[in-house]
C-alpha positions in Angstrom: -24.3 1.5 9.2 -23.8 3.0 5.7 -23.2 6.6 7.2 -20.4 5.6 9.7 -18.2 4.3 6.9 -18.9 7.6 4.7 -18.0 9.6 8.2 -14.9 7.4 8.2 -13.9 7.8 4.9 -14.3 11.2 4.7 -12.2 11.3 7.7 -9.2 9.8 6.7 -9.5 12.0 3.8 -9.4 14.8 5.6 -6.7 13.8 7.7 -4.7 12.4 4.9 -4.6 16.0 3.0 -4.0 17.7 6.7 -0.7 15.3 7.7 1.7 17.6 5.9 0.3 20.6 8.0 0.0 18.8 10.8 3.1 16.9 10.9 4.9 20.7 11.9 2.6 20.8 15.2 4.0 16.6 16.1 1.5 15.1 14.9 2.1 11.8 13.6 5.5 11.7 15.3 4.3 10.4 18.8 5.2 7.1 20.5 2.6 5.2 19.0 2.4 5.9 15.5 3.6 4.1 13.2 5.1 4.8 9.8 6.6 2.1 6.9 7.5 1.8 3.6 6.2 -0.6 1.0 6.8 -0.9 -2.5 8.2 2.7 -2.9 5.3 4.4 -1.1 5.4 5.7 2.6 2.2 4.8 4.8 1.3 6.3 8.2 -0.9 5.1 10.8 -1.2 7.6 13.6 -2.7 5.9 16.2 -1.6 7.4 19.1 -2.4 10.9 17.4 -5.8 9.7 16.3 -6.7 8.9 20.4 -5.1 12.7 21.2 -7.1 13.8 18.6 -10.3 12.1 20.1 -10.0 13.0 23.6 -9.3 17.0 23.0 -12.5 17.0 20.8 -14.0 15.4 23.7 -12.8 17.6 26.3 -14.3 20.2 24.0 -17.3 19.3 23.1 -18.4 18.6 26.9 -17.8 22.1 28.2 -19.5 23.3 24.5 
């Protein structure tokens, strides 16, 4: 149980330092995600880019 929350973690990480990058591919801008300010500090959750994400890693790793 310990490890899925360190893979999740370091996820978001990873995909928290990758949103400026990735945000000039769409990324993060697709019906679905959401984005909102609170208390001066803009937060993002990419929902519909995380299940795009999911399926083309997927598609890719069953034809691997």
């Amino acid at each position: 149980m310990i490890r899925w929350v360190i893979v999740i973690f370091v996820a978001l990480i990873v995909f928290s330092a990758l949103l400026p990058w990735l945000e000039k591919l769409g990324v993060g801008r697709l019906p679905g995600d959401v984005r909102f300010t609170l208390f001066g500090r803009m937060f993002s959750l990419p929902f519909a880019s995380t299940i795009l994400i999911s399926l083309i890693v997927l598609l890719i790793g069953r034809f691997l």
